[in-house]
C-alpha positions as CSV (number, residue, x, y, z in Angstrom):
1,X,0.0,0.0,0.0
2,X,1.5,3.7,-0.8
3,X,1.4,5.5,2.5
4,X,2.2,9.0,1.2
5,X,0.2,11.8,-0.7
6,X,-3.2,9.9,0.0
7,X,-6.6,11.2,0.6
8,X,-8.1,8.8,3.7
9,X,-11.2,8.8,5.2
10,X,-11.6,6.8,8.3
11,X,-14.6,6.1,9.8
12,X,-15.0,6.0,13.6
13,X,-11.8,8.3,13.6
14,X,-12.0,10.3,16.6
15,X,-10.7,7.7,19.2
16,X,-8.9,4.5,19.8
17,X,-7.7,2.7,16.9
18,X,-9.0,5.0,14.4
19,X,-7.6,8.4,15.7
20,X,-4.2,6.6,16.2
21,X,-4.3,5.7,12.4
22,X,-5.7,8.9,11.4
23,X,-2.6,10.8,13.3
24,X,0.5,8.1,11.9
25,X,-1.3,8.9,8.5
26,X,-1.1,12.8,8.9
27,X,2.7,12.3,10.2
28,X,3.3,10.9,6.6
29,X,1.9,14.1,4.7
30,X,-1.7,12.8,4.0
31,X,-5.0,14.9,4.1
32,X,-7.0,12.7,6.2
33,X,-10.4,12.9,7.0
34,X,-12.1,11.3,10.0
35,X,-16.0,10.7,11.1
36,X,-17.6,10.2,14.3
37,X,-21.1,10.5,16.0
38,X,-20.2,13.1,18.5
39,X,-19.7,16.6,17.0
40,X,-18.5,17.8,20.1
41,X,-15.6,15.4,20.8
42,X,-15.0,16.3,16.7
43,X,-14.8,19.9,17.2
44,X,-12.3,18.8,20.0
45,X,-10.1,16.5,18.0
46,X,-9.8,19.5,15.7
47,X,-8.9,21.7,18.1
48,X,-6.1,19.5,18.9
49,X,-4.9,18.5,15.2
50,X,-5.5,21.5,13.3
51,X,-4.8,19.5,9.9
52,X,-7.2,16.9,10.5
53,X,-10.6,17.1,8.8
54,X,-13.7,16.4,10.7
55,X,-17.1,15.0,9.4
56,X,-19.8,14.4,11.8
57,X,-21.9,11.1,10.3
58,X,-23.3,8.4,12.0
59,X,-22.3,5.0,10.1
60,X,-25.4,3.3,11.5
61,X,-27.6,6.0,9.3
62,X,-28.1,5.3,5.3
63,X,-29.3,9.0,5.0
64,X,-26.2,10.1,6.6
65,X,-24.0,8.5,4.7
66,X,-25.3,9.8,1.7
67,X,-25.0,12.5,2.8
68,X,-21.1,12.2,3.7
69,X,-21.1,10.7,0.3
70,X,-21.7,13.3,-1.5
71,X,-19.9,16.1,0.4
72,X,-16.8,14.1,0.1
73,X,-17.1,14.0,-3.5
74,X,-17.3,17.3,-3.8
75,X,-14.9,18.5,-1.5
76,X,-12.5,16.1,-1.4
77,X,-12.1,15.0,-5.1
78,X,-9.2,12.7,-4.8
79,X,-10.0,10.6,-2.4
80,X,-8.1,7.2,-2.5
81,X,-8.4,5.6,0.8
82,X,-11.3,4.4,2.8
83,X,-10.9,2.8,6.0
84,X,-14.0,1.7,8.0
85,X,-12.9,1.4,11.3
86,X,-16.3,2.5,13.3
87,X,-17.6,-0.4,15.9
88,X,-19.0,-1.0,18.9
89,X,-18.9,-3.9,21.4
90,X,-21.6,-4.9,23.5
91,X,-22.1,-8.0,26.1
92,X,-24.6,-9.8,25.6
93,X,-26.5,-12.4,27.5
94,X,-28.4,-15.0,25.0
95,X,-29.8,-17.3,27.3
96,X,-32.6,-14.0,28.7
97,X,-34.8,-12.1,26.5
98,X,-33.2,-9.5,25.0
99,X,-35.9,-5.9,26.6
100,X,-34.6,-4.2,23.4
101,X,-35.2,-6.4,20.0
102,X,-34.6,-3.4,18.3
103,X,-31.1,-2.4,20.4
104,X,-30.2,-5.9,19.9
105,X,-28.5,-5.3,16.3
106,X,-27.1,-2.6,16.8
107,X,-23.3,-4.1,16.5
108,X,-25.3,-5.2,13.1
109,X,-26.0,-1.7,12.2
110,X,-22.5,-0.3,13.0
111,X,-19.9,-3.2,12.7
112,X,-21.7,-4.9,9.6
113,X,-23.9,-2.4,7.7
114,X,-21.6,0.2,8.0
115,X,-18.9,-1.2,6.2
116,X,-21.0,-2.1,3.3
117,X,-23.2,0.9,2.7
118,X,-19.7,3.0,3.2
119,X,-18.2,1.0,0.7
120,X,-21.1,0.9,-1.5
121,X,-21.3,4.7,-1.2
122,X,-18.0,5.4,-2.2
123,X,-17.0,2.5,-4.6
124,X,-17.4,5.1,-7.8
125,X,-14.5,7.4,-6.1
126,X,-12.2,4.7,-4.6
127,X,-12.6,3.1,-8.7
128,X,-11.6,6.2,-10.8
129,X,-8.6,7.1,-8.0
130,X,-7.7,3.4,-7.9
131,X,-7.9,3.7,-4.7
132,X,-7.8,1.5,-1.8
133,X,-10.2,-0.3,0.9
134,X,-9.3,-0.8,4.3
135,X,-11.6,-2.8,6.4
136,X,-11.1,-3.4,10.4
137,X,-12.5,-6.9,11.7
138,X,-10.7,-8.6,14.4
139,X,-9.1,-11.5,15.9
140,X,-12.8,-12.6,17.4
141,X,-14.0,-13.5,14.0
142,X,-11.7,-16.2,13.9
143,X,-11.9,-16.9,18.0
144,X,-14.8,-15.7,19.5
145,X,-15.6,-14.5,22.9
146,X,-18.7,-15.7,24.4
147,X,-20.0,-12.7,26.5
148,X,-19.8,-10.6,23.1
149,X,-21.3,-12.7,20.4
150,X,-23.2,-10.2,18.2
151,X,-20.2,-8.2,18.0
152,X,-17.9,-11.6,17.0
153,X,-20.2,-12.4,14.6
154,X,-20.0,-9.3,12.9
155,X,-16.8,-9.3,12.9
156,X,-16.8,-12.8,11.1
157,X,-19.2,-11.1,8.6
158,X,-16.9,-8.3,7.6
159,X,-14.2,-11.2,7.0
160,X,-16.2,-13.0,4.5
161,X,-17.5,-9.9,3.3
162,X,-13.8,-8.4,1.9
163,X,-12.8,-11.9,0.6
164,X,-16.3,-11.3,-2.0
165,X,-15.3,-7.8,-2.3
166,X,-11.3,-8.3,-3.2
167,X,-12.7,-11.0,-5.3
168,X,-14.8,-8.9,-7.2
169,X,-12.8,-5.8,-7.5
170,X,-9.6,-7.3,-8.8
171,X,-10.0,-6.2,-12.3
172,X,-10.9,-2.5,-10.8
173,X,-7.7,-1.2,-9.6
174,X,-8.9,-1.3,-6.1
175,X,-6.5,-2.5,-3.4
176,X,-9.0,-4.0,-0.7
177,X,-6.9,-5.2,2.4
178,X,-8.2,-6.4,5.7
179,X,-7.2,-5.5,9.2
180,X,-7.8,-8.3,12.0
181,X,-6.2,-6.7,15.6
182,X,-6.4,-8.7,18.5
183,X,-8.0,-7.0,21.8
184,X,-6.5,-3.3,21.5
185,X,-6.4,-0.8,24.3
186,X,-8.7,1.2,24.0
187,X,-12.2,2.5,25.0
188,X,-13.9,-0.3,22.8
189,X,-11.9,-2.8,25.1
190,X,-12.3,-1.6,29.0
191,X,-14.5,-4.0,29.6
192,X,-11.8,-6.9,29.1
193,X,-9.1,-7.8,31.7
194,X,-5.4,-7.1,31.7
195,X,-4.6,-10.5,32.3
196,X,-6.0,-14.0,31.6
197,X,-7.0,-15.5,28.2
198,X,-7.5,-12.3,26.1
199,X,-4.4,-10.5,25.7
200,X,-4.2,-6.6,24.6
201,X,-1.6,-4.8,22.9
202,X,-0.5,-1.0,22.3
203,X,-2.1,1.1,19.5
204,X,1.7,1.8,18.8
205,X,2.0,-1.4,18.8
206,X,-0.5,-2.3,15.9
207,X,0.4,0.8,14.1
208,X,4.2,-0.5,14.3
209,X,3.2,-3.6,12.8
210,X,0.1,-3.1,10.4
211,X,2.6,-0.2,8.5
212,X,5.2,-3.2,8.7
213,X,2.0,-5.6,6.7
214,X,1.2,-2.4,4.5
215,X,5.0,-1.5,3.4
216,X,5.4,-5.2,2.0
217,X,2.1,-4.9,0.6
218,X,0.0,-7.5,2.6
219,X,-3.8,-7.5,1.9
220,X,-4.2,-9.6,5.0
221,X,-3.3,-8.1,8.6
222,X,-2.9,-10.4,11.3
223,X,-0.6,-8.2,14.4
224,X,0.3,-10.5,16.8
225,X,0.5,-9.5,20.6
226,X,3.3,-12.2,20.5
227,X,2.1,-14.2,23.6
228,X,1.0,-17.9,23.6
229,X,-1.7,-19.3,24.3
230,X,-3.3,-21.2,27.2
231,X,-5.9,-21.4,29.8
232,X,-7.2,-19.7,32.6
233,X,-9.7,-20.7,34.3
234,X,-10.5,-17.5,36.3
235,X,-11.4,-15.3,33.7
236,X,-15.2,-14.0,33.5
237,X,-15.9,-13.9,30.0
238,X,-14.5,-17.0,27.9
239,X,-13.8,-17.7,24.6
240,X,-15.2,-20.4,22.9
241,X,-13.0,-23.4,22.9
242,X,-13.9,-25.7,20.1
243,X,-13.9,-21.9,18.0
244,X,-10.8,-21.0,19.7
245,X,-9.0,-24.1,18.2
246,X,-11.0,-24.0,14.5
247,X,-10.0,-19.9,14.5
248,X,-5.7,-20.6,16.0
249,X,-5.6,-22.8,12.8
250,X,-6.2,-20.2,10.6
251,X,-4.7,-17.2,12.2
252,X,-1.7,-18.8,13.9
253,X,-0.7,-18.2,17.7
254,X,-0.7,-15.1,18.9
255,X,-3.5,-13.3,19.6
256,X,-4.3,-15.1,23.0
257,X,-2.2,-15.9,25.8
């Protein structure tokens, strides 16, 4: 991937992994453009890095992101990077009645539908700049963890869904890579211990080694927290063992310890 002279727009930009890839992309000289729900943590963000561009657009919203569609188009013409980045992760309890069916999908409507309709919106732009797709998914599509299984689940989606979409842009021009972090620190992940089987790493730590991936021109991003794996017994939320074997297969040791 060329890391210089790019126009990026990252979705979910103003915090945790998407700010810190928003601020190593404006090190390297890019205009970069971030979104994000809240227009007042925006307006702060800006305060703070002047050069950054700010969008307030909620992924979760079709209207809105037509309507992000088209001001980009017209105001930033040579856009050639989109990376959708915006999530949430909630716990959920599957064995109770959910009080909120329609709450229930929301990790649907932000994880899953966002990246689509983004990419959908802005396929025309990313085409004539030859551009390039970045989509975030994570570790827990491959191993999931049982107290969040919505969000795992989309997370598996968005896999599947940029195989299809590499596949059928090949011809285009289009560079569509996929980003799968293990457990980050950040805001997304305070819910998850320190220690036991889920092991975190730095956002210096992914940007250190997804730039590595993106230098040598890797589609597939796997960072590695560089622990091993094994059991503990006293951790609260667990991941899915028979998964956690089927997913280590295919993504290698690393993301648990």
């Amino acid at each position: 991937m060329k890391l210089t002279n790019r126009t990026i727009l990252i979705t979910g930009g103003s915090a945790g992994i998407g700010l810190a890839f928003a601020r190593k992309f404006l090190e390297l000289g890019n205009q970069v453009i971030v979104t994000g729900r809240r227009q007042e943590v925006l307006e702060k963000l800006k305060a703070n890095y002047p050069k950054l561009h700010t969008i307030q657009s909620d992924v979760a919203d079709p209207a809105q992101i037509a309507s992000l569609a088209k001001r980009v188009k017209a105001s930033y013409p040579k856009l050639d990077v989109l990376m959708n980045n915006a999530g949430i992760m909630l716990h959920k309890n599957l064995a109770a009645p959910a009080a909120d069916l329609e709450g229930l999908t929301a990790e649907l409507d932000i994880n899953l539908g966002g990246v689509i309709r983004m990419t959908s919106a802005f396929i025309d732009i990313l085409t004539a700049n030859r551009g390039t797709v970045i989509n975030v998914s994570s570790g827990l599509a491959f191993v999931p963890l049982s107290s969040a299984p919505i969000y795992c689940a989309t997370k598996s989606a968005v896999h599947s869904y940029t195989q299809s979409l590499r596949f059928q842009l090949e011809q285009s021009g289009v560079e569509v890579i996929e980003l799968m972090p293990p457990a980050v620190k950040t805001e997304l992940s305070a819910d998850l211990p320190e220690r036991g089987l889920v092991a975190l790493i730095s956002t210096d730590e992914l940007l250190k080694q997804t730039f590595a991936a993106f230098k040598k021109g890797k589609l597939e991003i796997r960072p590695r927290t560089g622990k091993s794996t094994r059991p503990d017994a006293a951790l609260g939320t667990r991941i899915h063992e028979p998964a956690a074997l089927e997913g280590l297969r295919e993504i290698g040791p690393g993301l648990m310890r």
